[in-house]
N, C-alpha and C positions, 0 to 999 in steps of 0.2 A: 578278239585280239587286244583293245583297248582294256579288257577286264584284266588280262594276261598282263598288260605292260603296269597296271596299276597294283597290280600283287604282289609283282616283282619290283617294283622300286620301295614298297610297303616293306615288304619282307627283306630287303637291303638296308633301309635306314634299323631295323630293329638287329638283325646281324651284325650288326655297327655297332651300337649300345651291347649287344652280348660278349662282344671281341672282348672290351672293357673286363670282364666278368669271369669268359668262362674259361676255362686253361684250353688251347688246341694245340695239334700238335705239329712237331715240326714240319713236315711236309706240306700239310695245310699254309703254316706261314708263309713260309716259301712261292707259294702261289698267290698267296694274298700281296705280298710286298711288289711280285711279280706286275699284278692287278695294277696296283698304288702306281709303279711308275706307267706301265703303260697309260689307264688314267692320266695323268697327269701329263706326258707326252700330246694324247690327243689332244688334251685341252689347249697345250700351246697352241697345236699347229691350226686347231679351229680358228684361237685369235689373229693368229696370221694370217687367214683367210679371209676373215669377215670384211665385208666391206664399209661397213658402221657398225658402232655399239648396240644399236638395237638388233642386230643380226644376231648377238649374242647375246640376249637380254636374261638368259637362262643364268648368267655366271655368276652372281650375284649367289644367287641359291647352290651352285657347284663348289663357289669357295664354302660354304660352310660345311660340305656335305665331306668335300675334301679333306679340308682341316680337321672333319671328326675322322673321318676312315684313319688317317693319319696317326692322329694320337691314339685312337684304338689298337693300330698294329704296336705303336712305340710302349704302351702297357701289353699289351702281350711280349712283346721282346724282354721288356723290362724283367717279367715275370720268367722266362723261361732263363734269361742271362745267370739272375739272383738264387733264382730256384734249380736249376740245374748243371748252369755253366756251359751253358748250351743255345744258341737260337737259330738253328739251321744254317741250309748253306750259303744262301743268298748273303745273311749277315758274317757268316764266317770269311767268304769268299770277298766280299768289300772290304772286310777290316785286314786281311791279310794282301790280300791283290796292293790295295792304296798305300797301306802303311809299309809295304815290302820288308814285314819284322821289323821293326823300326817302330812302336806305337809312337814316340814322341813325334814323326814324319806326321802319321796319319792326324794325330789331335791336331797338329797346327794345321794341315789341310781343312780339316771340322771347322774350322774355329772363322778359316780364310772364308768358308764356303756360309758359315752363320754370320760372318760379320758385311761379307756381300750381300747378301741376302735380305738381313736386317737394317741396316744403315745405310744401302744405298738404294736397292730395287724398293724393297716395303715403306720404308717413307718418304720414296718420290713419288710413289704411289698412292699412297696415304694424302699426299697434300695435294695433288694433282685431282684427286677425286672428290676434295675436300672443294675443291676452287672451280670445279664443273658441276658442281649441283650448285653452289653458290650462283654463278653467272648461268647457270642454266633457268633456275629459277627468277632472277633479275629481267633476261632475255624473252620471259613467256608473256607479258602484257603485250613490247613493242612486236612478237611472231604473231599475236592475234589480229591485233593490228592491221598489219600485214597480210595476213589471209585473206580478213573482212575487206581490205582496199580490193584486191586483186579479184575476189567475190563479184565485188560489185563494181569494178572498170572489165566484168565479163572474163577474164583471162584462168578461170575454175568455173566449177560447178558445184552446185552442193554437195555431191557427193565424196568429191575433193577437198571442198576445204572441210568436213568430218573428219575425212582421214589425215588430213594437216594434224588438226587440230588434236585427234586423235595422238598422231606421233609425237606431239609436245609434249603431253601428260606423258608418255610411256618413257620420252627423254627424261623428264623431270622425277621419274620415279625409279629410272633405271641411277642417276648418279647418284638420288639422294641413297640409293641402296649401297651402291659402291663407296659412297664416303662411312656406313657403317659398315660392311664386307672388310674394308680393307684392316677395318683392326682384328678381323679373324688369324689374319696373315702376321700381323705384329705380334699377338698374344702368344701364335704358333711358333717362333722364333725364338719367346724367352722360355716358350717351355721347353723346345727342345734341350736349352742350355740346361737347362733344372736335372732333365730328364739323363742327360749325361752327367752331371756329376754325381745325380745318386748311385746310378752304376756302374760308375769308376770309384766312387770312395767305397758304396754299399758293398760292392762286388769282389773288390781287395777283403773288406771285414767278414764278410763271407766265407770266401775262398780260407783265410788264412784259421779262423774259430770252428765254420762245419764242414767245411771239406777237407780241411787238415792240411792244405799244400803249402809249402812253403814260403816265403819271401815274394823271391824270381818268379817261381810258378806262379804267384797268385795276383803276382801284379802284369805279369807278358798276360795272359787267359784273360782274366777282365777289361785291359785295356784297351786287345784286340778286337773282342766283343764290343765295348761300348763304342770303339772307333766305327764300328762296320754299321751297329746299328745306327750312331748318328748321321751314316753318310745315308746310308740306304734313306733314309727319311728327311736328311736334308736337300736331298738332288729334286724329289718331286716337288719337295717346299719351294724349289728355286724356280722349278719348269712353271710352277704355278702363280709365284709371286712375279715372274717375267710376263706369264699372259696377265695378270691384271696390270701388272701396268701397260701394255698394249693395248688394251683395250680401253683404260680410260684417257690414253693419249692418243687415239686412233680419230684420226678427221674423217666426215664423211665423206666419200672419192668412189669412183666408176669401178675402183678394182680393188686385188687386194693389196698387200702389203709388201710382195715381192715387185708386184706390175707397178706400184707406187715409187719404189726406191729403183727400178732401173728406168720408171719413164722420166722420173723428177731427178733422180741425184746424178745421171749421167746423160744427163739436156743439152749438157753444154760443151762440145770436143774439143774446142779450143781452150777451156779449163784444163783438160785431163792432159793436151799437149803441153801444159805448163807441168803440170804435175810429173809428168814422165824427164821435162828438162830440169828439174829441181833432181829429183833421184840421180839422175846419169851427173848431175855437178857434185854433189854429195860423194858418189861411189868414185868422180876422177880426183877430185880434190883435199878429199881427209881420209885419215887413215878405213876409213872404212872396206874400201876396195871394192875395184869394179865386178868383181865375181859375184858380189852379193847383191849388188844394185842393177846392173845392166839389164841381165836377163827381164828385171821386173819392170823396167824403164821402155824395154821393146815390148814385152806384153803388150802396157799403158799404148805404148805407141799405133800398135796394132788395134786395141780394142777402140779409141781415138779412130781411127781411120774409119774402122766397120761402121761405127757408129756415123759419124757423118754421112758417109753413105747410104747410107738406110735412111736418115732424116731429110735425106735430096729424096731419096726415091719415095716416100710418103708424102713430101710436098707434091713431088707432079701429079700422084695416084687421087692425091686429094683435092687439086686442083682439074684434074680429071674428071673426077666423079662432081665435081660441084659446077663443069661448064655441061655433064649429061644430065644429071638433076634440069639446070633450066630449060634445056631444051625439051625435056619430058614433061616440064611442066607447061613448056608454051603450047605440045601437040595434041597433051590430053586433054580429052572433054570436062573431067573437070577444073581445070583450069576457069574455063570457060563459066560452068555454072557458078564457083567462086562470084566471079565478078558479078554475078545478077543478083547476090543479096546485098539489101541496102542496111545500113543500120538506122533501128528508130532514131537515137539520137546522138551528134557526131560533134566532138570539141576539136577542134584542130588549130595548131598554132604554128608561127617562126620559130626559129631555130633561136632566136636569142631570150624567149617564153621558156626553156626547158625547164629552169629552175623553178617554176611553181609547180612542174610535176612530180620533182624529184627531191623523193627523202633528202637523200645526202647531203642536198643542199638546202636543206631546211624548207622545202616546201612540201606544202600542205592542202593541196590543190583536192587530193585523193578521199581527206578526211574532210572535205567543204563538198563536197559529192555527196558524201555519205547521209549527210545532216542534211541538202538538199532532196533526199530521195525520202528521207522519213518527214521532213518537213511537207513536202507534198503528197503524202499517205496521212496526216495527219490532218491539214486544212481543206484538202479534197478528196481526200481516199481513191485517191490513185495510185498505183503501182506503177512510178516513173522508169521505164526499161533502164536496162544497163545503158551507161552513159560512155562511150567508146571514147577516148582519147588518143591522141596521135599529134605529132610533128610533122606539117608538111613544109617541106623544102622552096614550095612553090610559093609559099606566104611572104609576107614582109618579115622583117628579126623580130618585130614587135607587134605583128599582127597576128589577129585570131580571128576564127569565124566557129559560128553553130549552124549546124545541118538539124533539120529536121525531117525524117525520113530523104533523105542524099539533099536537100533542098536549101542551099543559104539563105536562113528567116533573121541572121542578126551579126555582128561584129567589132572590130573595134582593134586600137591599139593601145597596148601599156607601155610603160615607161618604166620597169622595175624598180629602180634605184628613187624615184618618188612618191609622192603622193598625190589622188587626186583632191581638189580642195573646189566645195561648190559653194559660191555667195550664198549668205543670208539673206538677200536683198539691197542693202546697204556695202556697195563695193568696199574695200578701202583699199586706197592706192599706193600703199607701203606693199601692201601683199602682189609681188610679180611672180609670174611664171610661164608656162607654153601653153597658150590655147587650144581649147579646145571641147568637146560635146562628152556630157553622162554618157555610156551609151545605153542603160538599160530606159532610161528616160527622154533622153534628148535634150536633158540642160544644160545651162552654159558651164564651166567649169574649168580649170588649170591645175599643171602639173608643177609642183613645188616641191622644193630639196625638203630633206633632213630637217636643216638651221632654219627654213621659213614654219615649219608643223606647225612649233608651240604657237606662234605670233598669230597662225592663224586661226589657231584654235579661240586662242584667247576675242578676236576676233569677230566669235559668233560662224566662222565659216563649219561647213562640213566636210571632214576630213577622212578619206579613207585609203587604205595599203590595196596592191593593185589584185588581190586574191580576193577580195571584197569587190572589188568591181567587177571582177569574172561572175563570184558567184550569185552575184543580185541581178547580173544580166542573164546570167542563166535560168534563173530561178521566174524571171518574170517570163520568159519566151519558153519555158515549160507553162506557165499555168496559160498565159495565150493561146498556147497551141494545143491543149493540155484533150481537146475533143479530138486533134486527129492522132492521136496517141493512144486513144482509146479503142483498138480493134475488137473486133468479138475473139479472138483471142483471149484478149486481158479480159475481155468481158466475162468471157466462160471461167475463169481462175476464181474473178472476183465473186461468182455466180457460185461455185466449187464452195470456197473458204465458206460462204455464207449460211451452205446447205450444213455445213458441220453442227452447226448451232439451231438451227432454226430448219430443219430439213423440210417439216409439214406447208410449212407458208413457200418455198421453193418448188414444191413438186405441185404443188395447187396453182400457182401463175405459169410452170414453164414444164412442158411448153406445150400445155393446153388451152392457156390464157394470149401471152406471149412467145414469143421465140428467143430467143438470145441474138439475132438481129436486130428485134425488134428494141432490146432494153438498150442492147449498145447504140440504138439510134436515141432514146430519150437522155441516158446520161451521158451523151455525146455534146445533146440540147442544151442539159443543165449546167454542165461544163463550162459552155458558148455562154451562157445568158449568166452565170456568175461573174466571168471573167469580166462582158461588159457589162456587169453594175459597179463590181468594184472599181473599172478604170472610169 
């Protein structure tokens, strides 16, 4: 089936290149043009459907494929216009339908439908794609970022953040593709033009030198021709240049594009009540008249009403399901088992600590984790578990504690808007502030504004912002504790990674030697008996 499907799009893109080349006949076009819009129909309504760009990561490659089948039918049209005076009925049938005898109707309609096309859809399109691979590519250091924080505060797995990360590149290659796609779409625009006025001028010099017809004759036959053919290939141009711009202005969202605009643009019924009283004063107060306004002012009014109704009735349904959610969680058993795991190791703070965890407000709490966790892989080759952070309500605004497997081994409070400032030895009594204790140390030390820093720097004091004091208290009551951290768990990982390299001397000590109890009790030892040489 796979060999089947690859034959077939093989032997499609070469059919494509032949169109260019070989004369067929009219029946044939006729279904091929047929082909072109439906194509280009589905393509729309795919983009209307998708729920992100990468859902449609294909289209990149479907505009160019488009844009050739296109120009292929419009040199066959060409050829059968010029060479026969003829290009079936699909072209017949547009250029007479549109134009209603009238070619000058029909060219300005062409002209409406290339100049929408070109100047308004294809280069909002064109810039809009231009300016998502730009900021798309700008945005992929701070999304790693991102992953790797969220990696390692436990909230992914590795397998996840692969596929993050994975989804970045595919974002990154999917717009930079679109910002080169969309000039398929622009090229296709001015040739259409080109490709009409050769077979409006061509096709009158034609008509009137080899076919011999007259004046009148030779300019109604070619006009209506080249109208019908330009429409027929500018409709799917349009259907086509509408899905790319959907697509490259398509946000990522739960649904699609229908469920987007009636869940978002009609949110608010107290808006659309304005909107219905704006109409009904329009249609009683200007000449407009109420015949044409009311009817659409009760609609508004009515579809206002339904809707509010339905946003009561989804509140209680949802406020419903969210008070049997807790109850189902208080009955179930796991509920229960939940509570019985601990984390290895636990930061917890006040409510008035958030901003050292949170980006937005410029904290950095998440990347001093990170540089802690390789820090202690590196000085003791350990694998410091995920470091769980959280806000307890229960703390002080400015208080934090470390758990150590559920156990408070350390804590403290900051001051945010200060600095801590530790004597050199040598107080000096210009430099005031609030007392009080290091805490990764227990030295003496004060909390000082802004305007005291420089004074105390200069000083000889030690000066540090309060992210710095978390994370050297952290850092010291990980390597403290650093043996009961060490389970045969970690043990067996560390035991794993080692065997990669060195497999012969692993299978030789364990566990015919030792057991993996046995090592995680001596570098449990080592651990112990480092930590107190260095203090």
């Amino acid at each position: 089936m796979k060999k089947f499907k690859d034959l077939f799009i093989l032997v499609g893109i070469i059919g494509i290149v032949l169109l260019m080349i070989v004369p067929i006949p009219t029946w044939l076009l006729d279904i091929l043009l047929i082909i072109n819009i439906s194509l280009s129909l589905t393509i729309l309504l795919v983009a209307m459907n998708t729920r992100e760009a990468l859902q449609f990561s294909i289209f990149p490659a479907m505009l160019l494929i488009t844009t050739l089948f296109r120009l292929a039918l419009n040199v066959s049209t060409t050829k059968l216009i010029l060479g026969q005076a003829k290009a079936g009925h699909v072209v017949a049938t547009f250029g007479s339908w549109v134009a209603q005898g009238e070619p000058v109707v029909g060219f300005v309609v062409f002209l409406i439908l290339v100049v929408v096309q070109f100047i308004v859809i294809t280069k909002g399109s064109e810039r809009v794609a231009e300016v998502a691979a730009r900021f798309t590519l700008d945005a992929m250091p701070g999304k790693q970022m991102s992953i790797d924080a969220d990696l390692n505060a436990g909230l992914i797995n590795e397998q996840q953040a692969r596929e993050r990360r994975r989804k970045i590149e595919r974002e990154a290659d999917f717009y930079g593709a679109m910002d080169g796609a969309s000039k398929f779409v622009k090229g296709d625009a001015i040739a259409s033009i080109i490709i009409l006025l050769i077979n409006l001028i061509g096709g009158f010099i034609i008509g009137m030198t080899i076919h011999k017809m007259d004046f009148q004759s030779s300019l109604g036959t070619y006009s209506l021709l080249t109208i019908g053919d330009g429409l027929v290939s500018q409709i799917p141009a349009l259907l086509i240049s509408t899905a790319s711009g959907l697509i490259v202005t398509r946000a990522s969202s739960e649904g699609n594009l229908a469920d987007d605009i009636t869940s978002q643009l009609f949110t608010y019924p107290k808006l659309i009540y304005i909107v219905a009283g704006t109409i009904t004063v329009l249609g009683l107060f200007t000449p407009i008249g109420p015949w044409t306004t009311l009817p659409l002012a009760a609609l508004l009014l009515f579809a206002a009403r339904r809707m509010q109704k339905n946003m009561n009735k989804k509140q209680i349904e949802q406020e419903q399901q969210e008070e049997e959610q807790q109850i189902e969680e208080v009955r179930s058993p796991e509920s229960v088992i939940n509570l019985l795991q601990v984390d290895a190791i636990e930061f917890e703070f006040g409510y008035g600590l958030i901003p050292l965890a949170d980006t937005a407000q410029g904290g950095d709490l998440l990347d001093r984790i990170i540089m802690i966790r390789r820090q202690c892989a590196l000085e003791m080759g350990l694998i410091v578990p995920v470091i769980r952070i959280r806000d307890n309500i229960q703390l002080k605004p400015n208080e934090y504690v470390i758990k150590i497997k559920g156990n408070v081994v350390g804590g403290g409070e900051l001051l945010l808007n200060h600095y801590l400032a530790m004597s050199p030895g040598m107080d000096d009594d210009s430099i005031t502030g609030i007392e009080t204790k290091e805490p990764a140390f227990g030295l003496p030390a004060i909390w000082i504004n802004e305007t005291t820093k420089d004074r105390a720097e200069l000083a000889g004091y030690t000066v540090v912002d309060p992210p710095s004091v978390v994370a050297t208290h952290l850092t010291e009551l990980i390597k403290s504790h650093a043996h009961e951290l060490l389970g045969r768990q970690e043990t067996k990982t560390l035991i794993d990674n080692l065997k990669e390299n060195y497999a012969v001397l692993v299978d030789e000590l364990i566990p015919s030697v030792l057991s993996i109890g046995d090592v995680q009790k001596v570098l449990a030892k080592l651990l112990r008996e480092k930590y107190r040489s260095v203090t």
